[in-house]
C-alpha positions as CSV (number, residue, x, y, z in Angstrom):
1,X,4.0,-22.0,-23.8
2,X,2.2,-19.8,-21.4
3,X,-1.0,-18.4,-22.9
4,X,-0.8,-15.9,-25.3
5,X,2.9,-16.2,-25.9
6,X,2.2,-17.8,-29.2
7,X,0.6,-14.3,-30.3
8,X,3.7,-12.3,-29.0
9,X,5.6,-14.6,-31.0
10,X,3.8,-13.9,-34.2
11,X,3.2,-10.1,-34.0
12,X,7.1,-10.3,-32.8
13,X,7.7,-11.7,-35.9
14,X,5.9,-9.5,-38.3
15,X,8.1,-6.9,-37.2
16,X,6.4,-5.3,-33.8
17,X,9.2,-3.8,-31.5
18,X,7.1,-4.8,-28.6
19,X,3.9,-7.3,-28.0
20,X,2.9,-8.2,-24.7
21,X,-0.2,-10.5,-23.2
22,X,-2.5,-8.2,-21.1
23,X,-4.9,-9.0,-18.9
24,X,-8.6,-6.5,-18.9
25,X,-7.1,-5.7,-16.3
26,X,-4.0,-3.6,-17.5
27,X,-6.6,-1.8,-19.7
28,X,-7.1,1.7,-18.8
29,X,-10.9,2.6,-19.7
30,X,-11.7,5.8,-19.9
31,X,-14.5,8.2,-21.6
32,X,-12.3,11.4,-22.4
33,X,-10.2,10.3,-25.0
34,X,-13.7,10.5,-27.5
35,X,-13.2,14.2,-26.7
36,X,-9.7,14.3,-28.4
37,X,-11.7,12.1,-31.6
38,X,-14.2,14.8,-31.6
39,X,-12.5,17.8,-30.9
40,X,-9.2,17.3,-32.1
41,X,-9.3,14.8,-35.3
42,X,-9.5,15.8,-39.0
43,X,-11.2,12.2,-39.3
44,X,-14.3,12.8,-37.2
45,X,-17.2,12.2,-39.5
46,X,-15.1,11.0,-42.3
47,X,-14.3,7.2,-41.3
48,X,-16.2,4.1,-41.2
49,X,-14.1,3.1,-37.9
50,X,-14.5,6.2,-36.0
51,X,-17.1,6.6,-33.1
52,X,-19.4,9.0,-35.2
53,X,-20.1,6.8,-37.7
54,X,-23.6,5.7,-37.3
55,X,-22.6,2.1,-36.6
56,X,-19.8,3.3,-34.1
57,X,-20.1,2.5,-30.4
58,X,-19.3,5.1,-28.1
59,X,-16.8,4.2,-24.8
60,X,-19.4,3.1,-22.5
61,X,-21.3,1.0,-24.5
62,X,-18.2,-0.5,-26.0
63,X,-16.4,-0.4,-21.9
64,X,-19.0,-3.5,-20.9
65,X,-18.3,-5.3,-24.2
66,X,-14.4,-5.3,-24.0
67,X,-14.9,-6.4,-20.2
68,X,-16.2,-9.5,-20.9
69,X,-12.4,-10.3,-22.3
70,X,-9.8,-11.7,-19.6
71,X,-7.2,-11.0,-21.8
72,X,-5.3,-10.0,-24.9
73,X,-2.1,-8.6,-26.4
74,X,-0.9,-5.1,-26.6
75,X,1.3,-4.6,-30.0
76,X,3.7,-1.6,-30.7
77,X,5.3,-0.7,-33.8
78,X,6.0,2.6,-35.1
79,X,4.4,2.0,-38.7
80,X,0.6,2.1,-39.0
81,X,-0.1,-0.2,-41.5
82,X,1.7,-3.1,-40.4
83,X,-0.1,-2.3,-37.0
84,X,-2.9,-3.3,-38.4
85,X,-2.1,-5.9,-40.3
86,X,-0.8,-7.7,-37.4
87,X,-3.7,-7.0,-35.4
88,X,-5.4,-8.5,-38.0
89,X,-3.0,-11.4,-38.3
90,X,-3.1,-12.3,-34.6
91,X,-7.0,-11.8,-34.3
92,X,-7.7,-14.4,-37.3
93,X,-4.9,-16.9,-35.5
94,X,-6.7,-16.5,-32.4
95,X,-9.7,-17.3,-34.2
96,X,-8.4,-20.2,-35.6
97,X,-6.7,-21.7,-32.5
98,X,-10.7,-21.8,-30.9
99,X,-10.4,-17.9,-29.7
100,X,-13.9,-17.2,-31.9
101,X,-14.4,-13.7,-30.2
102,X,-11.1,-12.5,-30.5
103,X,-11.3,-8.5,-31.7
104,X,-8.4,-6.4,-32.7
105,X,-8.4,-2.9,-32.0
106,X,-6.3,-0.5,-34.0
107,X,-6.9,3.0,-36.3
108,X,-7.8,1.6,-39.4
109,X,-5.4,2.1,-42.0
110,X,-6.5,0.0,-45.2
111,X,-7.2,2.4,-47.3
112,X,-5.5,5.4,-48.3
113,X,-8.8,7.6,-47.7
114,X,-12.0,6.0,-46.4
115,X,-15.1,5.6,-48.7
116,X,-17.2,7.2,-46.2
117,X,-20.2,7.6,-46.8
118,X,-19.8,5.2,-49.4
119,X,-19.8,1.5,-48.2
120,X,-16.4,0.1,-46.9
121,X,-14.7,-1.1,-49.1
122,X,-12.8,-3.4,-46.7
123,X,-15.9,-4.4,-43.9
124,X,-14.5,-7.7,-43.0
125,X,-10.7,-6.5,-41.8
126,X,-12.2,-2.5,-40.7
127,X,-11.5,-2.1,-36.9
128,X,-12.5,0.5,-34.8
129,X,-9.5,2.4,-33.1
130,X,-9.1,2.0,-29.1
131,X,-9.1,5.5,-28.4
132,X,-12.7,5.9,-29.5
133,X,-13.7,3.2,-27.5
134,X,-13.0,4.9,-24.7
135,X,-9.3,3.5,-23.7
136,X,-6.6,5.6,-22.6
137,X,-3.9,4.3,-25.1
138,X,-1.5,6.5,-23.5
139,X,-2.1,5.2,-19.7
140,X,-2.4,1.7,-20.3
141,X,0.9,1.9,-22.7
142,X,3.1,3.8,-19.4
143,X,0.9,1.3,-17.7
144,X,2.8,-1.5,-19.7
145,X,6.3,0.1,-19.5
146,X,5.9,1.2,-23.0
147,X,6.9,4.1,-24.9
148,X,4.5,6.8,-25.5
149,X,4.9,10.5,-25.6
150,X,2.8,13.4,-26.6
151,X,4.5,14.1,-30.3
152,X,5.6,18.1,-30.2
153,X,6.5,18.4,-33.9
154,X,5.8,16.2,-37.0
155,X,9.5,14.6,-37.2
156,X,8.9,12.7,-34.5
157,X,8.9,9.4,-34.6
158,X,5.1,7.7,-34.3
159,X,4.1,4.8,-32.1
160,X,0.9,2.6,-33.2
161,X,-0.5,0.3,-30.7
162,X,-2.9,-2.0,-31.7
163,X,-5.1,-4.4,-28.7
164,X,-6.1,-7.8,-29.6
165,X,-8.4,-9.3,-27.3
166,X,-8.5,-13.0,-27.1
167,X,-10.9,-14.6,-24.2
């Protein structure tokens, strides 16, 4: 089995309508999107995960961590939670299988509202969302041949996408 396919597999299996083995490559770093967290979420200052909590990273500091990766997998689902409770899933496998760096990547969603400024209540599974580590989800998604629009009204259906990185 080529590497990573077992991952795909799994997340596949959870119920992800696409998974796909990336290499750091296919990633599409860029600063701006902390803008949109800043300027455009309710959330800023109110999550544990988010880039302005005091323990956040912000993109470039984060940019020369995630390049030490070769690779990972890039999940899609259109439901948050299981997003990141795959991403969660396929990080601990990876961990498991001798992958002890493997970091999953997704908006966290473990907890109806965050306890901010409270202490998490969920430390150990918390990850901190892409976008405010400074990757264009959108770019690297197209990138990927995967769907992602712009949402113009709130019917719409959602897509989550969730970046496990492996080695």
């Amino acid at each position: 089995m080529e590497k990573g396919e077992k991952y795909v597999q799994m997340a596949l299996e959870m119920g992800a309508e696409d998974a796909k083995v990336i290499s750091i490559d296919d990633i599409v770093f860029d600063p701006r999107p902390l803008l949109k967290c800043m300027y455009g979420c309710s959330d800023w200052g109110k999550r544990w995960t988010c880039p302005s909590s005091a323990k956040g990273l912000r993109p470039w500091e984060a940019e020369r961590i995630l390049k030490r990766y070769n690779w990972g997998i890039l999940i899609h689902t259109d439901n948050a939670s299981l997003a990141h409770e795959m991403s969660f899933k396929v990080e601990m496998a990876a961990f498991f299988d001798d992958y002890p760096l493997a970091f999953s990547m997704i908006d966290c969603y473990l907890c109806e509202t965050c306890a901010f400024p409270e202490p998490c209540r969920n430390p150990k599974k918390a990850r901190p969302e892409a976008m405010g580590l400074g990757i264009d989800v959108y770019a690297t998604a197209k990138k990927q041949g995967l769907p992602i629009k712009v949402l113009t009204s709130r019917d719409e259906k959602k897509n989550y996408y969730a970046f496990v990185m492996i080695e």
